[in-house]
ZAFIRO-604634 format. One record per atom (N, C-alpha, C): z, y, x; residue in one letter. Coordinates in steps of 0.2 Angstrom, whole numbers, plus 2048, in hexadecimal, padded with zeros to 3 digits. Atoms other than C-alpha are relative to their C-alpha. Example, Ala and Ser with C-alpha at 12.3 -4.5 7.8 and 13.67 -1.06 7.14 Angstrom:
BEGIN
8007FA804A8277EA83EA800806804A7FF7FA7FCS8247FB844S8038057FCS
// end
This chain:
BEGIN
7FA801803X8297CD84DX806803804X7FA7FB7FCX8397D6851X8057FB7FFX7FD8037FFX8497CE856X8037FD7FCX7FD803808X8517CB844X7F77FE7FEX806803804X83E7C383EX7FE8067FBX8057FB804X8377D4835X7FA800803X8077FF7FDX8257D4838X800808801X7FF7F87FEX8237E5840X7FA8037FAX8067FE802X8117E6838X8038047FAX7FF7FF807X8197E4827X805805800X7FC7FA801X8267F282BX7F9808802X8047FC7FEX8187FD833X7FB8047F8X805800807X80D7FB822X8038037FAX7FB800806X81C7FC817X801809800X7FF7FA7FBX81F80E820X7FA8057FEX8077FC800X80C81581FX7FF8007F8X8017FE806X80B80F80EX8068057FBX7FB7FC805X81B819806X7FC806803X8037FA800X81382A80FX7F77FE7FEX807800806X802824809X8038017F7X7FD7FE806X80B8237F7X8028067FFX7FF7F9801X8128347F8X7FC805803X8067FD7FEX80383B7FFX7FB8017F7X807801809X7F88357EEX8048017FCX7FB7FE805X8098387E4X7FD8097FFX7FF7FB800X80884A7EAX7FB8027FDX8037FF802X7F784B7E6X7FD7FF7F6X7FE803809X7F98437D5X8038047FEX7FC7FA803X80584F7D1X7FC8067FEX8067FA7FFX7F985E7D5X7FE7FF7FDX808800804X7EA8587CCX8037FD7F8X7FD800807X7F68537BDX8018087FCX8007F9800X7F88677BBX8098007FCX7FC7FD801X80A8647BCX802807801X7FE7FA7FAX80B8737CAX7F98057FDX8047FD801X8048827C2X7FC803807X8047FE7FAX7F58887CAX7FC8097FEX8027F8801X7F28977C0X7F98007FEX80A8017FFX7DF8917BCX8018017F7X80180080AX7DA8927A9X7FF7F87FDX7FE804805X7DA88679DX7FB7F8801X806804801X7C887D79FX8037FF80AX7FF8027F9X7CE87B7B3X8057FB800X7FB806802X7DF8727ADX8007FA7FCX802804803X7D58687A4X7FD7FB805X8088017FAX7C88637B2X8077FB805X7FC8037FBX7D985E7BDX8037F97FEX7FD805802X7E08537AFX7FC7FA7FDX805805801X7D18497AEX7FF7FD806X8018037F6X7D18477C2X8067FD801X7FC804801X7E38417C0X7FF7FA7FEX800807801X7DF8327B7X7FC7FC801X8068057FCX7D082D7C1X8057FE806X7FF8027FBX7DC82A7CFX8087FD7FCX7FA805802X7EA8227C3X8007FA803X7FF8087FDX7E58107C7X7FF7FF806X7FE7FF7F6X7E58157D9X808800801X7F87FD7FEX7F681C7DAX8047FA7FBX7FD805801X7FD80E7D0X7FD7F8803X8028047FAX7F28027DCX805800806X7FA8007F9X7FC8097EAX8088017FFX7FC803803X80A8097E3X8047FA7FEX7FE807802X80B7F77DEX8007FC808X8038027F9X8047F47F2X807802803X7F87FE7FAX8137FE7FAX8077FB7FCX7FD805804X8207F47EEX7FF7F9802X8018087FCX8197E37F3X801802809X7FC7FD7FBX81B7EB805X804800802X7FA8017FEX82B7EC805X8057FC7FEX7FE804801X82F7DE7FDX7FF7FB806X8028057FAX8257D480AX802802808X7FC7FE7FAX8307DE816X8087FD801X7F7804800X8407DA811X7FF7F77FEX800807800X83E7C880BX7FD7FC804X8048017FCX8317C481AX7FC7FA7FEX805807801X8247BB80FX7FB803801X8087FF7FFX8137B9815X7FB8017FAX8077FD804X8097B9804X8028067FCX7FE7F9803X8127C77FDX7FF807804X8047FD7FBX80C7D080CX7F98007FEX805800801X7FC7CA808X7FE8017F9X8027FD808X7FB7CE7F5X801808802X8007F9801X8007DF7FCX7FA803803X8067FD800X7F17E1806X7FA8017FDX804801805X7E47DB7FAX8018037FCX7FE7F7804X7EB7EA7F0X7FE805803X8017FB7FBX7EB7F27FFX7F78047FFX808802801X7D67EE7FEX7FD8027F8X80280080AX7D47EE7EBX8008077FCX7FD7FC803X7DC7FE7E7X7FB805800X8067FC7FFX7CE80A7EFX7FB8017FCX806804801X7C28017E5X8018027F5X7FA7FC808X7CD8087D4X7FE807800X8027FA802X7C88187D7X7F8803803X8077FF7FAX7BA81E7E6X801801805X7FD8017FAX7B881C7F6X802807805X7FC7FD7FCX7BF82B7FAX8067FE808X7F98047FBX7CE824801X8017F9803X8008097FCX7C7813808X804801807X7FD7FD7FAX7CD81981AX808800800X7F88007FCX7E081B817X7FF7F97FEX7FC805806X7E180B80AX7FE7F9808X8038067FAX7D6801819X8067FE804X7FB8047F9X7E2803828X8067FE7FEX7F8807802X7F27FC81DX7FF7FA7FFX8008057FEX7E77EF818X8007FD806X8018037F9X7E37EB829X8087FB803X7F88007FEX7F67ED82EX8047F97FCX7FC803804X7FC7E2820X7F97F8801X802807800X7EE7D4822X7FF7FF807X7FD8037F9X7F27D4836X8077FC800X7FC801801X8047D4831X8037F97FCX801807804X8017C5824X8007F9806X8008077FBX7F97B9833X805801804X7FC8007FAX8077BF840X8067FC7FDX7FD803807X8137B8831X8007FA7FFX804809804X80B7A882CX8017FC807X7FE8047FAX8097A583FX8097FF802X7FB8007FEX81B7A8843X8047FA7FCX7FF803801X81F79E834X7FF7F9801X8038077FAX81678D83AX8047FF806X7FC8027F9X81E78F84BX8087FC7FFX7FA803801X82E78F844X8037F87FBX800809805X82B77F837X7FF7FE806X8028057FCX824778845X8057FF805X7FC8027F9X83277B853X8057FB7FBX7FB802805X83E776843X7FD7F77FFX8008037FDX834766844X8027FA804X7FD8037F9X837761853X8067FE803X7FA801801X848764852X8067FA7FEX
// end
């Protein structure tokens, strides 16, 4: 937790997920055959069929980085955690190529959740006492 109460985690994961996003955008782009490639016709086909295998990946992490930084700026713990169960889920949407990056946000983001949940308990609890 940082001195104003942002979980660091959830800004670290918010941060990795926008460049994971614009990483699988860019590649989305590409194999949509926006960006001529110069190839024939039966190959701009082949690309725009491999685009829509990773549609419900790229709208997976999409909806994952979004809940991110909501559970950044409002500093709630299950909306961190709906973001990493996305985070989890979404690999599982297309193939495990990409299980590797989608992993260590989850990680980041279901570290981030307990650091969160605990911090919020302490503070009920000192509030409590008070």
């Amino acid at each position: 937790m940082t001195k104003n109460g942002y979980n660091v985690l959830f800004i670290i994961g918010t941060i990795l997920g926008l460049a994971y996003f614009i990483y699988v955008g860019i590649i989305f782009y590409a194999m949509a055959g926006v960006i001529d490639m110069g190839m024939g016709e039966f190959a701009e086909t082949i690309f725009k069929i491999g685009a829509l295998q990773i549609l419900p990946f790229f709208i997976g992490i999409g909806i994952s980085f979004l809940l991110s930084v909501i559970a950044m700026f409002i500093r709630n713990k299950w909306v961190g955690l709906s973001a990493a169960i996305l985070y989890t889920i979404s690999p599982f949407l297309m193939f495990s190529l990409f299980n590797i990056f989608t992993f260590i946000l989850a990680v980041i983001m279901y570290v981030g959740f307990g650091i969160q949940a605990y911090y919020q308990a302490r503070q009920k609890q000192l509030e409590l006492q008070n």
